[in-house]
C-alpha positions as CSV (number, residue, x, y, z in Angstrom):
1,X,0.0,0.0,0.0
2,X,1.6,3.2,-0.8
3,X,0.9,6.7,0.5
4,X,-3.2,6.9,1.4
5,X,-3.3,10.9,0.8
6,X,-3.6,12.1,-2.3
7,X,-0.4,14.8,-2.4
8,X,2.9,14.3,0.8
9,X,5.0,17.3,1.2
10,X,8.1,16.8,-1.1
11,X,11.2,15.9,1.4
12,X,9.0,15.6,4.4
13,X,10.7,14.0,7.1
14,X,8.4,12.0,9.0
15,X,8.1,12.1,12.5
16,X,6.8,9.2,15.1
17,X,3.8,7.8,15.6
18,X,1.6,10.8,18.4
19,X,-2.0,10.9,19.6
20,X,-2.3,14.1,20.2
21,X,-5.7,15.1,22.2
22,X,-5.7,19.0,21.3
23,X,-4.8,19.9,17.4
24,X,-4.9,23.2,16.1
25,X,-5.6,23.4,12.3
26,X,-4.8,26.0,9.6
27,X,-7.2,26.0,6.1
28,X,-5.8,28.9,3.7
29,X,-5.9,27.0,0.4
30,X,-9.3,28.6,-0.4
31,X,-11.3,31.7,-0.9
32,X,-12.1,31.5,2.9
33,X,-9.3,30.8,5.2
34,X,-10.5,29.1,8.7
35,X,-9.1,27.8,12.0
36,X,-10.2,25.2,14.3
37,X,-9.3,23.4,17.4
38,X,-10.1,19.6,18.1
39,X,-10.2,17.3,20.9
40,X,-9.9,14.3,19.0
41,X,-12.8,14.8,16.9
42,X,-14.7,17.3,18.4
43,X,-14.2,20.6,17.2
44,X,-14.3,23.1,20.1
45,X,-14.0,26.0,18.1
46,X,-14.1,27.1,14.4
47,X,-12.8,31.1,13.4
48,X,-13.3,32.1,9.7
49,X,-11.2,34.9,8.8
50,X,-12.2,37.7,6.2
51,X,-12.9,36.5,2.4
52,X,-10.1,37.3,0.2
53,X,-7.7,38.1,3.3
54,X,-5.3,35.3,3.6
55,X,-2.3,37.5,5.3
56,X,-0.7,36.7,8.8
57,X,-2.9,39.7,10.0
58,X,-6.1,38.0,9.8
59,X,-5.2,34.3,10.7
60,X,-3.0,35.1,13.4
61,X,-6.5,37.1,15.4
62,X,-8.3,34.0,14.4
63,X,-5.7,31.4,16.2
64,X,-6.3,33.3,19.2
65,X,-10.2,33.8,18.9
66,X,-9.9,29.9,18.8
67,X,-7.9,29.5,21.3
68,X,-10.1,32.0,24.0
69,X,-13.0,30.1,22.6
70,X,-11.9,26.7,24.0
71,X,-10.1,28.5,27.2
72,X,-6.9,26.5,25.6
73,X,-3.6,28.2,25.7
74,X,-1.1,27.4,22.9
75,X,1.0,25.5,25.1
76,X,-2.1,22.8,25.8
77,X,-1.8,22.6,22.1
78,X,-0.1,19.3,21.1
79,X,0.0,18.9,17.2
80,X,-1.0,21.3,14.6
81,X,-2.1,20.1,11.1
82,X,-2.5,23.0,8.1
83,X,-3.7,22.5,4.4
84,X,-0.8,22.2,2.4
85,X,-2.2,22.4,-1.4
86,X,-3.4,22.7,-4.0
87,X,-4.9,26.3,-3.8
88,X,-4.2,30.2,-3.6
89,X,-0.5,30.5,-3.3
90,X,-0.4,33.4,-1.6
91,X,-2.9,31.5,1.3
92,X,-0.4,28.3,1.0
93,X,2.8,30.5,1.7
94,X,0.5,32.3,4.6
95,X,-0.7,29.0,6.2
96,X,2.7,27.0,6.1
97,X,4.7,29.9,7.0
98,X,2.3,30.2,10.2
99,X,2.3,26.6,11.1
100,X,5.8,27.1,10.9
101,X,6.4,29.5,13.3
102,X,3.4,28.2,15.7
103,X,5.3,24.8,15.6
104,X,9.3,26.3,16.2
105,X,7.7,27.6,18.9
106,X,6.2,25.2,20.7
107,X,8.6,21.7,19.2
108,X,5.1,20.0,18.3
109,X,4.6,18.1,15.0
110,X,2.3,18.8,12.4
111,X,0.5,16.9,9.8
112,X,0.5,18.6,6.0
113,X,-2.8,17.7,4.5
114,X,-4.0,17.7,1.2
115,X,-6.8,20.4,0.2
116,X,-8.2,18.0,-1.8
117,X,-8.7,15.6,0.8
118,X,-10.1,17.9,3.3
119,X,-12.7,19.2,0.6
120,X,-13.7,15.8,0.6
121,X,-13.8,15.2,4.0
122,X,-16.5,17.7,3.8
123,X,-19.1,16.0,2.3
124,X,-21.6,13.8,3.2
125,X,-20.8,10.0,3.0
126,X,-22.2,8.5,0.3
127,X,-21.6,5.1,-1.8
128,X,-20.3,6.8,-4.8
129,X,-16.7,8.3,-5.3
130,X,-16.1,11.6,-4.5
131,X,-14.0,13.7,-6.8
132,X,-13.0,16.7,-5.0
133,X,-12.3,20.1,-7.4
134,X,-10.2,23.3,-6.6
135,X,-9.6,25.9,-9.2
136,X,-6.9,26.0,-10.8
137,X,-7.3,29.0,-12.7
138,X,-7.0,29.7,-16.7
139,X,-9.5,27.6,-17.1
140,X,-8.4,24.6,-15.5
141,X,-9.5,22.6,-11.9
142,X,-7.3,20.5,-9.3
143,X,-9.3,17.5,-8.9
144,X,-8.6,14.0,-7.1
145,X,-11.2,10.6,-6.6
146,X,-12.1,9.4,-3.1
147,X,-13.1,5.9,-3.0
148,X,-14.1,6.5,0.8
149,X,-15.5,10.2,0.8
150,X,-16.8,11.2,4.7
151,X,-14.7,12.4,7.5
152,X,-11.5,10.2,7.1
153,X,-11.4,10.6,3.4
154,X,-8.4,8.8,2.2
155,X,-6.8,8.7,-1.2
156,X,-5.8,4.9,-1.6
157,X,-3.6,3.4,-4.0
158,X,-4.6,2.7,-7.0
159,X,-7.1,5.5,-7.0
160,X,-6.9,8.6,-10.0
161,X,-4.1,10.6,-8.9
162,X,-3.8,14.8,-8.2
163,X,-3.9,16.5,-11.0
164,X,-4.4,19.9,-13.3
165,X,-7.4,19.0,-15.6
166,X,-9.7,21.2,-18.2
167,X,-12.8,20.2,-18.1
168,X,-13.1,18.6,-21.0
169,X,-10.3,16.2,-19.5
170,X,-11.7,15.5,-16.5
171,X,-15.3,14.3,-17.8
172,X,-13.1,11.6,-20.0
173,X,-11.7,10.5,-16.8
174,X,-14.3,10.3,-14.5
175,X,-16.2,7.2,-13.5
176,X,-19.7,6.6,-14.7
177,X,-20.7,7.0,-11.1
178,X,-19.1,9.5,-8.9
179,X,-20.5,13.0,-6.6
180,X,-18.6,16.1,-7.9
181,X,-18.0,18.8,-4.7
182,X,-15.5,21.6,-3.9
183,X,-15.1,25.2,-4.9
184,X,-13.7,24.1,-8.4
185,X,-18.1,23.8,-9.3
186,X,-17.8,27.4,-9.8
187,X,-15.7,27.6,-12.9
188,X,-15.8,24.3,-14.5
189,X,-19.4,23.4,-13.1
190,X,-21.6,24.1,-15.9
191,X,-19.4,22.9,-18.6
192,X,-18.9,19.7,-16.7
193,X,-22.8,19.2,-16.8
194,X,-22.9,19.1,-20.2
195,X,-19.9,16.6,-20.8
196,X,-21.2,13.7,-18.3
197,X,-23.7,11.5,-17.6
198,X,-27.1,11.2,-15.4
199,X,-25.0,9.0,-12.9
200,X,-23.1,11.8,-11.9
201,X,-24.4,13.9,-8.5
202,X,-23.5,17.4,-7.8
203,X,-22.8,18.0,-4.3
204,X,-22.2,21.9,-2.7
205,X,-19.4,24.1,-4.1
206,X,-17.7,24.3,-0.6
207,X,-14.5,24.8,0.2
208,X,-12.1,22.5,2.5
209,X,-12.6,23.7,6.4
210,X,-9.9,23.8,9.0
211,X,-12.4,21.7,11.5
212,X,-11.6,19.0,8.3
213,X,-7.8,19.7,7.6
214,X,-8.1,18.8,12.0
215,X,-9.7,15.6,11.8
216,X,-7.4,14.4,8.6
217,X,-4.4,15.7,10.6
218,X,-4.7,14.0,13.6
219,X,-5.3,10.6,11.4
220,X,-1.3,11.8,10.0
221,X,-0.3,12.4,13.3
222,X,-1.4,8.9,14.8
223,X,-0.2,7.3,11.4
224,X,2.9,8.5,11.8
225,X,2.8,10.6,8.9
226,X,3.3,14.3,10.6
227,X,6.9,16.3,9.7
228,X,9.0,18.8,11.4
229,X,8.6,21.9,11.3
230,X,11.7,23.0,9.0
231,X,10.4,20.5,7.1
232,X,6.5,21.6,6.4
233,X,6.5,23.5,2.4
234,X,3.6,24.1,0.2
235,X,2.4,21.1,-2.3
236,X,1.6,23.9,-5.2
237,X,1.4,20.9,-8.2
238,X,1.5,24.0,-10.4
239,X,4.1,27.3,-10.8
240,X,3.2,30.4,-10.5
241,X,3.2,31.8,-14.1
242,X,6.0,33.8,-13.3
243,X,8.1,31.0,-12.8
244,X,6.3,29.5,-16.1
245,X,7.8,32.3,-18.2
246,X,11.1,31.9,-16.8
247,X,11.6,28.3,-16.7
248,X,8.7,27.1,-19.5
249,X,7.4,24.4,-16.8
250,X,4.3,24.4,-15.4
251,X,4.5,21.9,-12.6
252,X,6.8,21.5,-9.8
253,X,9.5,18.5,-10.3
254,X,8.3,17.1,-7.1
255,X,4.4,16.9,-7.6
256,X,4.1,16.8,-10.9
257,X,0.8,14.7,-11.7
258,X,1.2,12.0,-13.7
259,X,1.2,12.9,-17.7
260,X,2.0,16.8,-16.7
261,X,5.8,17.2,-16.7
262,X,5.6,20.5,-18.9
């Protein structure tokens, strides 16, 4: 069996196996960046910060609204969990450089978990596949199949990998049964409608929450699947187009989805 989660941090260096009881979680990937705190897999708190704002100077106020929520002080915290990508990458650099800093300070691990993953964590357990959708922008989604789609939402081997997909690309990889979900409905929705079949559900155009990013992180933690700190970057799957007119590649080396190497 190879790794259960759809994206692992490039050069990650895995830590050993923790329960943690209190995990703080960081979700900046998408449009609305979030925080929660979890006992186990209760959440005792949830913060949104501001559409559109994904710097330090609104997360950082929501950390601590969590944190005075629960009556928890950061030093009860034991392991902190933060969606690493795809998504924004100005939210991606935010989040990871705050889990970061949260995590030098206080020595605990953290678990990097996938967007996608946590998106579809989010919805509702069903007995279809979930294919969870980000956008991607220029036309183009993130998208990755969940065989088990609920709260522990796994990618297992053997499942469609992460990837960059038009639409038109997706549809011809899709199963013939499978519920559609994530923020990536609001740009390649209504063309995907017209390229599938009846078999296909539409769920909510949601994006992933940090009560989700919590409940996949402490599965990471207790896996033995967290990383260090210095460790922690981004999973981006695709440059920045600045980088794409300078080097003429469109992925990074390191999670590149299969087929997209240019």
């Amino acid at each position: 069996m190879g790794p259960r989660f759809g994206l692992a941090a490039p050069g990650s260096l895995t830590l050993e196996r923790v329960a943690p009881e209190l995990i703080l979680a960081l979700e900046t990937a998408c449009r609305r960046p979030s925080v929660a705190l979890l006992r186990g897999r209760e959440v005792l708190a949830e913060v949104d910060a501001p559409e559109g704002r994904t710097g330090a100077e609104s997360l950082l106020p929501g950390v601590d609204a969590a944190l005075r929520h629960a009556s928890v002080t950061l030093r009860e915290v034991e392991g902190f969990a933060v969606s690493i990508g795809p998504g924004s990458f100005t939210g991606l650099r935010v989040g990871v450089a705050t889990a970061k800093g949260l995590c030098f300070g206080s020595g605990r691990p953290v678990a990097p978990v996938p967007t996608l993953a946590a998106v579809a964590a989010g919805a509702s357990v069903y007995d279809k596949p979930v294919v969870a959708l980000l956008d991607a922008q220029r036309g183009e989604v993130y998208a990755a199949l969940y065989r088990a789609p609920g709260p522990d939402a796994l990618l297992e081997e053997g499942d469609p990998a992460l990837g960059v997909y038009t639409p038109e690309d997706l549809a011809a990889r899709l199963p013939e049964r499978c519920r559609i979900v994530g923020e990536g409905l609001l740009v390649s929705g209504e063309r995907l409608r017209g390229l599938v079949g009846p078999q296909v559900e539409w769920g909510e155009p949601l994006p992933a929450r940090a009560a989700d990013v919590g409940r996949l992180g402490r599965l990471m933690l207790e896996q033995g699947e967290a990383v260090s700190a210095a460790a922690l970057v981004p999973g981006y799957v695709r440059r920045a187009q600045a980088e794409v007119d300078r080097t003429g590649e469109r992925f990074d080396r390191q999670s590149a989805p299969p087929g997209n190497s240019s």
